[in-house]
N, C-alpha and C positions, 0 to 999 in steps of 0.2 A: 504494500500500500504506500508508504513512505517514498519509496523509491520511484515510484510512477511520476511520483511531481517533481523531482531530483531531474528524472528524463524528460519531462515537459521541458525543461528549464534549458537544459542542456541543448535541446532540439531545435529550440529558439534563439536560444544562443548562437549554436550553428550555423543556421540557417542567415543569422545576420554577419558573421563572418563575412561569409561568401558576397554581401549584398555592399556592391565598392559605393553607391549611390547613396544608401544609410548610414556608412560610418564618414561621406563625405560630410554628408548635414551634419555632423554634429562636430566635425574639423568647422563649420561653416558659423556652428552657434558660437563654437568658443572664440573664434577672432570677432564675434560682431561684442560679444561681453568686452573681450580686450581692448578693442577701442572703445566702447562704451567709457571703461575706467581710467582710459588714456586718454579721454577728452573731459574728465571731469565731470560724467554723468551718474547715472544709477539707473542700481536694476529694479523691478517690480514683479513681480512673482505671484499669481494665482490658481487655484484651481477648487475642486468640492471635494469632500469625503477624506479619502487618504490622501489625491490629489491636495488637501489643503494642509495637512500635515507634512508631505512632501517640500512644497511652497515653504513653509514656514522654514524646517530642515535646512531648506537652500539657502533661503536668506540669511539664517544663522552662520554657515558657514560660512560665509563671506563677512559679516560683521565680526563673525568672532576668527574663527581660522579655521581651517581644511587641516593642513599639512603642515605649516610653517609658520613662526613665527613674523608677525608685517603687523603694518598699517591696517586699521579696518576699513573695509570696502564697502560703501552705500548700499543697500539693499531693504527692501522694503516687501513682506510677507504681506500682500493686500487681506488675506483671511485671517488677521491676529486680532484687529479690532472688534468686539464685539457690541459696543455701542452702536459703531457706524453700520455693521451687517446687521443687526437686529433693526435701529430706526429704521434708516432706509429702505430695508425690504418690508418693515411695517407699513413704511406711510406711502411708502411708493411700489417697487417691484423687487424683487430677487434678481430679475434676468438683467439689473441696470448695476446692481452692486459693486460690479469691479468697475464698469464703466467710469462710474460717481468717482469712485477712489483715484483712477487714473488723470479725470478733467482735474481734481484737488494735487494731487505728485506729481505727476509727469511733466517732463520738458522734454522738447525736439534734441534728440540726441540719446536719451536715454533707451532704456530697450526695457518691455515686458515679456515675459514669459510666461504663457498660459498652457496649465498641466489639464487635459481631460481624455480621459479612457475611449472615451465614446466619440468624442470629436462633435460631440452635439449639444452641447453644454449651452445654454443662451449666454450666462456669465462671462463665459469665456469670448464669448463670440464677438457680444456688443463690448469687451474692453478692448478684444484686437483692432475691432473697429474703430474707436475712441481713438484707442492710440496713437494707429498709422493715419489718423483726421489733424492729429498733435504732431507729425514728424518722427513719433519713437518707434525705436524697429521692434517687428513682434515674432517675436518664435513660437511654435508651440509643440508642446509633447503629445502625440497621440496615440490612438489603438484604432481597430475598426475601422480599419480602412478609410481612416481621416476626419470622417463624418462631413459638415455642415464650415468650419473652421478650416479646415484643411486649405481652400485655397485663395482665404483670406488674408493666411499670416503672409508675411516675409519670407519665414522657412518655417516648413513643416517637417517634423523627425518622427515616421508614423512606425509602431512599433506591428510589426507584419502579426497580428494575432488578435482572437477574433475574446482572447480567454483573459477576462480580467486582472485576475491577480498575478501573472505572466507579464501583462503589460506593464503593469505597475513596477514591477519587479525589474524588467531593463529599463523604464524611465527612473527610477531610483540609481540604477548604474550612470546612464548619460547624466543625471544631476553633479554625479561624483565625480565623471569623466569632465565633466565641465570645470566643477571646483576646483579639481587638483592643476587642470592645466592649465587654467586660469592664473591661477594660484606663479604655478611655473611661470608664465612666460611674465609674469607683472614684476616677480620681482627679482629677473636677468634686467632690468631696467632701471 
């Protein structure tokens, strides 16, 4: 039983190996972060569920550290606030919430990054939307064959599988993959 999901894991893993287009995007996310913090910008980071625990995760690692001792690096968990996700989705909608938070933080230059499994998330949609209205470049992590989102962002990194916690599972890797070489190339500088 145990092992079945060991070889899930494994299988997807593989399979993204072999895929030179997927491990392209995410050589692609990490240089648009890198200028991002070489221009004096920040990141913005959303998503729902684990997706927003993810979010948060990133953000941390960047304000506090990955790998290395540095300088902390602006970063902004759009899901940590819970007065503003609560009001807001009271008095107005759910699917405007990152939106809201994006027109409030963002500046032309800075880059968001929206986590959704499904690719159909409204949250995530209408702040890709916001953003690239704002100049900020928008990544997003997906599953399920991209969904709704997909060919909105800037770049999309869609994780080939249709099995949730799988997806989750290598967009938790790219987050890390991102950190660490982030992390790398900021401070050869």
């Amino acid at each position: 039983m145990v092992e079945r999901y060991f070889k899930e894991s494994a299988r997807l893993y593989s399979s993204i190996l072999t895929n030179t287009d997927f491990l392209r995007r995410i050589t692609e996310a990490v240089e648009l972060v890198v200028m991002c913090y070489e221009s004096g910008k920040k990141l913005l980071v959303a998503g729902n569920g684990g997706s927003a625990a993810d979010a948060q995760h990133f953000a941390a690692e960047f304000v506090g550290r990955y790998k290395r001792e540095r300088k902390a690096y602006p970063a902004i968990a759009l899901t940590t606030d819970t007065s503003i996700l609560t009001a807001w989705s009271n008095d107005y909608e759910f699917a405007s919430v990152f939106a809201r938070q994006i027109e409030a933080h963002a500046q032309s230059g800075d880059v968001f990054i929206g986590i959704s499994t499904s690719g159909n998330s409204k949250n995530v949609t209408q702040a890709v939307e916001k953003a690239k209205a704002m100049g900020v470049k928008t990544i997003c992590l997906l599953g399920k064959g991209g969904g709704e989102v997909m060919n909105r962002a800037d770049l999309s990194i869609v994780v080939p599988s249709d099995n949730t916690p799988r997806i989750q599972e290598v967009h938790t890797t790219i987050l890390h993959i991102i950190s660490e070489e982030v992390e790398q190339k900021l401070s050869r500088v």
